[in-house]
DSSP file (Angstrom, degrees, kcal/mol; ACC not computed):
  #  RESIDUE AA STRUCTURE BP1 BP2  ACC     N-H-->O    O-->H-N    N-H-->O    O-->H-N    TCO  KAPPA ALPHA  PHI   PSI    X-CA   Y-CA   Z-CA
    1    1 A X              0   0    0      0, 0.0     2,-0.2     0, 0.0    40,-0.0   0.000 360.0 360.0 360.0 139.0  -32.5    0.4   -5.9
    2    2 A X    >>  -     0   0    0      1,-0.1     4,-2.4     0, 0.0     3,-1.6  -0.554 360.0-107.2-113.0-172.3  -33.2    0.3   -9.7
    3    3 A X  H 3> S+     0   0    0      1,-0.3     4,-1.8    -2,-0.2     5,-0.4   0.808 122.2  59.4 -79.7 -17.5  -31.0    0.8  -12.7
    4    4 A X  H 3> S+     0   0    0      2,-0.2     4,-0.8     3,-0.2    -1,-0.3   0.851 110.8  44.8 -78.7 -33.4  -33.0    4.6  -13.2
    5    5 A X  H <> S+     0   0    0     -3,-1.6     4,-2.2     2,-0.2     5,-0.4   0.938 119.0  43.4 -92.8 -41.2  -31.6    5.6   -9.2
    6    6 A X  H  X S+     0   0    0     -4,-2.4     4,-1.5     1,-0.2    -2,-0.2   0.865 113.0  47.6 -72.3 -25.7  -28.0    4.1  -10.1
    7    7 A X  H  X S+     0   0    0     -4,-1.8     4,-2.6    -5,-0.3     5,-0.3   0.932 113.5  53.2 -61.8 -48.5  -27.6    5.7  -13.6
    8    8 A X  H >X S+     0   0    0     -4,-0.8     4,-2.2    -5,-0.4     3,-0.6   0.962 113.6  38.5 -48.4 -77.9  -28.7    8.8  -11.9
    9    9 A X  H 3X>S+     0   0    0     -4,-2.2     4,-4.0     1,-0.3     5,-0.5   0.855 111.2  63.7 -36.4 -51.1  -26.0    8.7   -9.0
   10   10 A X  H 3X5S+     0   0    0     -4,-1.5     4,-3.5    -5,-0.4    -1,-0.3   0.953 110.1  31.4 -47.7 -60.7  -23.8    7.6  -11.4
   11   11 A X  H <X5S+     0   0    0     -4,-2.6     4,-1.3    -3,-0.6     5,-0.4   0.856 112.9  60.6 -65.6 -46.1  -23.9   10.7  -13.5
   12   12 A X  H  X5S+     0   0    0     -4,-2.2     4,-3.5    -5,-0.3    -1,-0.2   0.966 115.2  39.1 -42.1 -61.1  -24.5   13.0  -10.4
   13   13 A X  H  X5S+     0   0    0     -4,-4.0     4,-1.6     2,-0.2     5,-0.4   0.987 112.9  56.4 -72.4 -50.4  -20.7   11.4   -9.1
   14   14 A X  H >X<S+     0   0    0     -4,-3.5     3,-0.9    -5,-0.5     4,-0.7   0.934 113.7  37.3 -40.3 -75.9  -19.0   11.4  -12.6
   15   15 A X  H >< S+     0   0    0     -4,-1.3     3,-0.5     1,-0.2    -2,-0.2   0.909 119.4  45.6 -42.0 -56.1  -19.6   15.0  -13.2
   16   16 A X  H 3< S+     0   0    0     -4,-3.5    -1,-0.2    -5,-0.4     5,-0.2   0.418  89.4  84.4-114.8  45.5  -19.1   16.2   -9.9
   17   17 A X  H << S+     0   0    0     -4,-1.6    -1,-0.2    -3,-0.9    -2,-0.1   0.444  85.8  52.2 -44.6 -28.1  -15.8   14.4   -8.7
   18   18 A X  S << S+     0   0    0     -4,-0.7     2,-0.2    -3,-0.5    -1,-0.1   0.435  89.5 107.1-127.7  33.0  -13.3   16.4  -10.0
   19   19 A X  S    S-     0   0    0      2,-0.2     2,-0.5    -3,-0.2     4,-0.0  -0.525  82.8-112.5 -71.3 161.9  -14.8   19.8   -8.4
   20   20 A X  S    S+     0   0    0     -2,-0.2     2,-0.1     2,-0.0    -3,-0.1  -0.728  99.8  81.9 -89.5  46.5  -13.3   21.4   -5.6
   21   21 A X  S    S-     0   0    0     -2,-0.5    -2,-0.2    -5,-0.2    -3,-0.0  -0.650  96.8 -75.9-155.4 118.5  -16.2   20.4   -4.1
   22   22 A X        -     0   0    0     -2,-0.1     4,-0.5     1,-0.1    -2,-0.0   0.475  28.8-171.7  -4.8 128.2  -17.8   16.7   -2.1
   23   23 A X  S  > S+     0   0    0      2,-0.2     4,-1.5     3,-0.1     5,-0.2   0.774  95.3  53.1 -89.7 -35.1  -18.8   14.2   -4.9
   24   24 A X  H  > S+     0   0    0      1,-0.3     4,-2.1     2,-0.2     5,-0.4   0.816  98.3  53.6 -89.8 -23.5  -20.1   12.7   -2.0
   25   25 A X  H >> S+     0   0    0      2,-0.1     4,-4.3     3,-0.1     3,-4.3   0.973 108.7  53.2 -39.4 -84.5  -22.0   15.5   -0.7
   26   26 A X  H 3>>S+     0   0    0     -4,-0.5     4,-3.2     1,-0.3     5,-0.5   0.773 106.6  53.9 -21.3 -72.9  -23.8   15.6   -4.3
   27   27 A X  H 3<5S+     0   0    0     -4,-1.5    -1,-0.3     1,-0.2     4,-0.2   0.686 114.7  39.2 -43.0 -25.1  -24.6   11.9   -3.8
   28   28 A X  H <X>S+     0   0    0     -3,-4.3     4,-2.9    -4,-2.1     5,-0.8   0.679 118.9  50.0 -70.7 -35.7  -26.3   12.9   -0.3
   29   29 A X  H >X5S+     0   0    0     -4,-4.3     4,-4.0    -3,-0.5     3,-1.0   0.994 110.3  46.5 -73.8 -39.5  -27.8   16.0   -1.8
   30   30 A X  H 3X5S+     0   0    0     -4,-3.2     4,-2.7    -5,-0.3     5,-0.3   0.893 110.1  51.2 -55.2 -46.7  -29.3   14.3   -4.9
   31   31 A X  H 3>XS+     0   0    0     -5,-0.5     4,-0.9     2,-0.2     5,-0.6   0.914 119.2  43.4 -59.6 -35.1  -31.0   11.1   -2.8
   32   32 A X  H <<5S+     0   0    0     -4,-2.9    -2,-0.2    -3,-1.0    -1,-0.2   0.918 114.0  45.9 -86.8 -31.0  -32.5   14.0   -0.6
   33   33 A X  H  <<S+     0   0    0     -4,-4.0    -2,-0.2    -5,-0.8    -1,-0.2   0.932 123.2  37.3 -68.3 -33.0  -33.5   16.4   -3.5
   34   34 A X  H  <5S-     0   0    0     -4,-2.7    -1,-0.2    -5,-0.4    -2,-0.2   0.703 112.0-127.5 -83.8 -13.4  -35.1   13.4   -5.5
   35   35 A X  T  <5 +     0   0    0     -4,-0.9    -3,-0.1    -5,-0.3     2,-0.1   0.759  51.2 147.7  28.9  63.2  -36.3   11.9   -2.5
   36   36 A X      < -     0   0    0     -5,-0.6     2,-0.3    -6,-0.3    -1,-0.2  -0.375  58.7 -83.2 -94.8-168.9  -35.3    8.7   -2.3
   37   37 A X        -     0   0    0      1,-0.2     4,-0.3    -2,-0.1     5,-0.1  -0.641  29.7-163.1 -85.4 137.5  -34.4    6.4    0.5
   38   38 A X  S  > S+     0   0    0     -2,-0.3     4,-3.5     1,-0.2     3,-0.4   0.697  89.0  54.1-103.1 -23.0  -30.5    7.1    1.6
   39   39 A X  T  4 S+     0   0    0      1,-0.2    -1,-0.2     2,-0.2     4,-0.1   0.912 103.9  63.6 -88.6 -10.7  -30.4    3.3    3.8
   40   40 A X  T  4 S+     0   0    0      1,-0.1    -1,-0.2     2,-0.1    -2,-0.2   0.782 111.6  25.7 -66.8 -12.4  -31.5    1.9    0.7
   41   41 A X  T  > S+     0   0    0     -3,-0.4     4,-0.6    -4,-0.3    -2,-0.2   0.768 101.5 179.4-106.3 -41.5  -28.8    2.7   -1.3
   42   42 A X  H  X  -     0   0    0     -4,-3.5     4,-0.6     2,-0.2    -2,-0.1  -0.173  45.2 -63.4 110.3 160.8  -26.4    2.8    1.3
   43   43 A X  H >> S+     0   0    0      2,-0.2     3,-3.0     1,-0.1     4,-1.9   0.958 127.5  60.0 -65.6 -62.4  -22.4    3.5    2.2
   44   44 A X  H 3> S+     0   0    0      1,-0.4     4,-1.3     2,-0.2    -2,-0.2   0.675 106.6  48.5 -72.0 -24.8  -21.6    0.1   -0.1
   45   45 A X  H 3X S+     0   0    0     -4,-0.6     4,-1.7     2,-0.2    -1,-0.4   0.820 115.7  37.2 -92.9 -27.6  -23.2    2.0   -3.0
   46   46 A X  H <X S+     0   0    0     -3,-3.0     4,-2.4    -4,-0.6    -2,-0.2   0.925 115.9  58.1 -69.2 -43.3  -21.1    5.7   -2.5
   47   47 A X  H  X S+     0   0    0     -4,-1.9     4,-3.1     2,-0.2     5,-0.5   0.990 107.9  47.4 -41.9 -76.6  -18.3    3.2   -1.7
   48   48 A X  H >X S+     0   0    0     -4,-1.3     4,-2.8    -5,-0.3     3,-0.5   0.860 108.9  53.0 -14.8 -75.3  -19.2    1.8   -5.5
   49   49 A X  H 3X S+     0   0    0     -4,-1.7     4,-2.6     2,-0.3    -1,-0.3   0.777 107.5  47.9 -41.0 -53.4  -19.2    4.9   -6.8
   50   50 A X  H 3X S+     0   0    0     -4,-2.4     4,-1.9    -3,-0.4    -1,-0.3   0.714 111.9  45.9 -56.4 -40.8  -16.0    5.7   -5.6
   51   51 A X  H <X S+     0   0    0     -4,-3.1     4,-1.9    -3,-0.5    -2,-0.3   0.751 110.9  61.3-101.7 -44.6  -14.1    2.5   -6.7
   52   52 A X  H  X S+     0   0    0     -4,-2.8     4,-3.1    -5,-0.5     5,-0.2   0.989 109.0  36.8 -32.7 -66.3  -16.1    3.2  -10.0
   53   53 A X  H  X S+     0   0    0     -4,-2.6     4,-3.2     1,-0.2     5,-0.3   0.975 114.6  57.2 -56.6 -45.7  -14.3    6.8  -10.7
   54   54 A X  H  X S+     0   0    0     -4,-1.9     4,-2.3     2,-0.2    -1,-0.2   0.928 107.8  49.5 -37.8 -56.1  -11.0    5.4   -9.2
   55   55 A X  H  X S+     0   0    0     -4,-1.9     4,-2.0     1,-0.2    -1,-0.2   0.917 110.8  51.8 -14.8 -84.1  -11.3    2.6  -12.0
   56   56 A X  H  X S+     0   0    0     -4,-3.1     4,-0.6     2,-0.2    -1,-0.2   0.615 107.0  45.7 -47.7 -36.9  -11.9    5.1  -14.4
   57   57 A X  H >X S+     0   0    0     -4,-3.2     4,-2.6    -5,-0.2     3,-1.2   0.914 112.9  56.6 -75.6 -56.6   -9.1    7.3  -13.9
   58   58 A X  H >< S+     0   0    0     -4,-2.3     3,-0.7    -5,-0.3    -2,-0.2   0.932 106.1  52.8  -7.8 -77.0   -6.8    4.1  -13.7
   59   59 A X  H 3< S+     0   0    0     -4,-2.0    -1,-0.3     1,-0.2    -2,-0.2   0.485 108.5  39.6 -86.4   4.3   -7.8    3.3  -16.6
   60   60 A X  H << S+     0   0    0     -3,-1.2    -1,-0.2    -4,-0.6    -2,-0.2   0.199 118.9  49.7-112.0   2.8   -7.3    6.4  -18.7
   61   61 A X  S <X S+     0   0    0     -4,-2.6     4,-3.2    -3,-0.7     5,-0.3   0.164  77.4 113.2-100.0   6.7   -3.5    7.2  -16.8
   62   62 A X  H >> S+     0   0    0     -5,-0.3     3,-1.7    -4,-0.2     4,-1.0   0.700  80.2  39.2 -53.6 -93.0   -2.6    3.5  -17.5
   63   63 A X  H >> S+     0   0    0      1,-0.3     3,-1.7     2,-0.2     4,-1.2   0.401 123.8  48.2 -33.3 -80.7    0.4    4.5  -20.0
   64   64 A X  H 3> S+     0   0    0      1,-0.3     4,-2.8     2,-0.2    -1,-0.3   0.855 119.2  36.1 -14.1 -68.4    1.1    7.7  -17.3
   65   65 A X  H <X S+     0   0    0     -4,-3.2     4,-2.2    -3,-1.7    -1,-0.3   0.942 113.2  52.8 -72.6 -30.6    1.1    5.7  -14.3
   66   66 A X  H <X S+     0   0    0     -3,-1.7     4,-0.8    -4,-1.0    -1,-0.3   0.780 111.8  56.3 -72.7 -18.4    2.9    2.3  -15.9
   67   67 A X  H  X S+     0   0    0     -4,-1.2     4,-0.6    -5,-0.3    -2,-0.2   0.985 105.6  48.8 -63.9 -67.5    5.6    5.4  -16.9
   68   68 A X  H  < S+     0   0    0     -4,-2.8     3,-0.4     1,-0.2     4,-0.3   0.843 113.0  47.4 -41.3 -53.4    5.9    6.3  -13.1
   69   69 A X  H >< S+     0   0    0     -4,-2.2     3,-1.0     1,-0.2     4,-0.4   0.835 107.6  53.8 -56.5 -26.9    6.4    2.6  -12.1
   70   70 A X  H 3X S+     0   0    0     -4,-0.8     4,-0.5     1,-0.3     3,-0.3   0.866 108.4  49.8 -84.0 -36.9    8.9    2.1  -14.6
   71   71 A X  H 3X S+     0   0    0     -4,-0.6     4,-1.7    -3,-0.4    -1,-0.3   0.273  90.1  84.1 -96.9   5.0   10.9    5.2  -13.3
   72   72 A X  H <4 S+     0   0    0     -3,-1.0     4,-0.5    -4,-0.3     5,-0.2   0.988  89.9  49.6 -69.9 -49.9   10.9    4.1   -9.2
   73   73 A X  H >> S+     0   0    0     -4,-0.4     4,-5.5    -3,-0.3     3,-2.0   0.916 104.7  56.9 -73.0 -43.1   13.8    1.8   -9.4
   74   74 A X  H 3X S+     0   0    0     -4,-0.5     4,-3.1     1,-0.2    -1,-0.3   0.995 108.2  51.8 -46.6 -49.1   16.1    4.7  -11.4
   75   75 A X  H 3< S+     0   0    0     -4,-1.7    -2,-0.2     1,-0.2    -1,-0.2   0.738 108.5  53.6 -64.9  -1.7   15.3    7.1   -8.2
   76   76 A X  H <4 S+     0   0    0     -3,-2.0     3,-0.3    -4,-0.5    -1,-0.2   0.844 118.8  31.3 -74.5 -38.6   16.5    4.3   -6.2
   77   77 A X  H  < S+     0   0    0     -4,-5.5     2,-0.4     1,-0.2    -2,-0.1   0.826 120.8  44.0 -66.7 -28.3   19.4    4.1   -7.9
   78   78 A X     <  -     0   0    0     -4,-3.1    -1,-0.2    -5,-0.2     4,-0.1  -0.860  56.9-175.7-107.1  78.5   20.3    7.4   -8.9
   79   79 A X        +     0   0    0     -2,-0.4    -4,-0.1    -3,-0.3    -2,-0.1   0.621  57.4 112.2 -70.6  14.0   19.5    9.6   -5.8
   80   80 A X  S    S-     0   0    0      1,-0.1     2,-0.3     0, 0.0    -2,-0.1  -0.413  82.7-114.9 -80.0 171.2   20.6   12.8   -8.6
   81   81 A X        -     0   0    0      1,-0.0    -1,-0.1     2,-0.0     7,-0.1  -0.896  44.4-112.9-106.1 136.9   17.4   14.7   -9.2
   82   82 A X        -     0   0    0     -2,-0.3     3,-0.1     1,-0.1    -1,-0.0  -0.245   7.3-137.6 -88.5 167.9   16.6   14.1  -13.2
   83   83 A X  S    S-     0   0    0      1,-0.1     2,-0.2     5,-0.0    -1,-0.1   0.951  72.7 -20.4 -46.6 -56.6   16.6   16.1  -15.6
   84   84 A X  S    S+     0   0    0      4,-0.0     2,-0.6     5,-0.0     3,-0.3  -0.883  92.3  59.2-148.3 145.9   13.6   15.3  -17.6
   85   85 A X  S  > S-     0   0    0     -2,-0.2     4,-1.3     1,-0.2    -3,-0.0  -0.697  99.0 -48.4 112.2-162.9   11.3   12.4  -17.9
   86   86 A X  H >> S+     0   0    0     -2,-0.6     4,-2.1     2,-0.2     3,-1.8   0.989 132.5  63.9 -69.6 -62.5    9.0   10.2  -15.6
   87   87 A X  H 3> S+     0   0    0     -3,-0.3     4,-4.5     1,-0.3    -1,-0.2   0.750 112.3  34.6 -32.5 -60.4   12.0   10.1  -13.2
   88   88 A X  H 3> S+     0   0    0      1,-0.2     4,-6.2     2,-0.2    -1,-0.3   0.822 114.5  54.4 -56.8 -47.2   11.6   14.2  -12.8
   89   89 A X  H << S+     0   0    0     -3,-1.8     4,-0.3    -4,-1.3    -1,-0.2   0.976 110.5  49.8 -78.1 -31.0    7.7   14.3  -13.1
   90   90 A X  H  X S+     0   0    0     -4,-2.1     4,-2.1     1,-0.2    -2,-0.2   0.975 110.6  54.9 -49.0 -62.7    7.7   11.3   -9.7
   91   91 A X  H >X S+     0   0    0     -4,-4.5     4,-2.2    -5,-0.3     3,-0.9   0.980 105.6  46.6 -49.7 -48.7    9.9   13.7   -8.1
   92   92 A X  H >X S+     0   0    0     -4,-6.2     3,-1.0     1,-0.2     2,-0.9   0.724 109.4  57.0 -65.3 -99.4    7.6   16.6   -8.4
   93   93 A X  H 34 S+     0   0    0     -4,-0.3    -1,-0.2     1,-0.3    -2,-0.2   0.116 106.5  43.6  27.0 -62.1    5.0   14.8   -7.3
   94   94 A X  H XX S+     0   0    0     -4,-2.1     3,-2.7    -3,-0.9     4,-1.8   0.845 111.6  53.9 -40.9 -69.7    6.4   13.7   -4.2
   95   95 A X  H <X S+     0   0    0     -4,-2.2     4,-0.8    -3,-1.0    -2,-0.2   0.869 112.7  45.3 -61.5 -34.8    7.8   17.1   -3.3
   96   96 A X  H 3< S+     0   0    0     -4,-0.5     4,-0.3    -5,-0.2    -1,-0.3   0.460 107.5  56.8 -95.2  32.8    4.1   18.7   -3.9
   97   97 A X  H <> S+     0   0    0     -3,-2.7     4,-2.6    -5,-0.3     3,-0.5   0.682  93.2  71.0-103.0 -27.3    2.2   16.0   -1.9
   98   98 A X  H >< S+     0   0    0     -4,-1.8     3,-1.1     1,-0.3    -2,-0.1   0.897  92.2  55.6 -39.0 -70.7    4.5   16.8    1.4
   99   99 A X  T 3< S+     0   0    0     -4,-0.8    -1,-0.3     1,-0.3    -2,-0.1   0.786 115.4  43.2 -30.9 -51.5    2.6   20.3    1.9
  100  100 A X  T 34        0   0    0     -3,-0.5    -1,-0.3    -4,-0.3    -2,-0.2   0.931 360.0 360.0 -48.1 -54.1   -0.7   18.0    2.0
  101  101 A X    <<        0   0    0     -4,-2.6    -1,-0.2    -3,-1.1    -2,-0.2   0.344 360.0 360.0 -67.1 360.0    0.8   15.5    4.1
């Protein structure tokens, strides 16, 4: 694969990950619509991709998400539900992943 098919993919998964719709589709649809070879790029490359965006979100929630860590050991301690604060936003959180779950 050359750096022109991964830049491609790249931008194809950036853009459509945070639709309500398969990034990974896209990546399928794009290899077929350009018509390149799909075992040449592979699972280890969508895989890539994936662990890319993850990265990327990571790294632009750090402050958010080090906020959330900070605030597990108060909900252990404090089983009251908080007012306000990381503590509060952790709870909701929890409470809307159940319906998923």
């Amino acid at each position: 694969m050359g750096y022109f098919q991964a830049a491609v993919l790249g931008v194809v998964q950036g853009l459509t990950e945070f639709l309500p719709v398969s990034s990974s589709a896209h990546l399928i649809l794009a290899r077929a619509l350009l018509g390149w070879d799909a075992a040449e790029l592979g699972l280890a490359f969508d895989v890539a991709c994936h662990v890319g965006t993850l990265g990327a979100v990571v790294a632009y929630f750090r402050a958010d998400l080090l906020e959330l860590a900070a605030a597990v050991p108060d909900l252990v301690r404090r089983p009251v539900w908080p007012a306000d604060g990381a503590g509060r936003r952790l709870r909701l959180i929890a409470v809307g992943t159940v319906p998923f779950a």
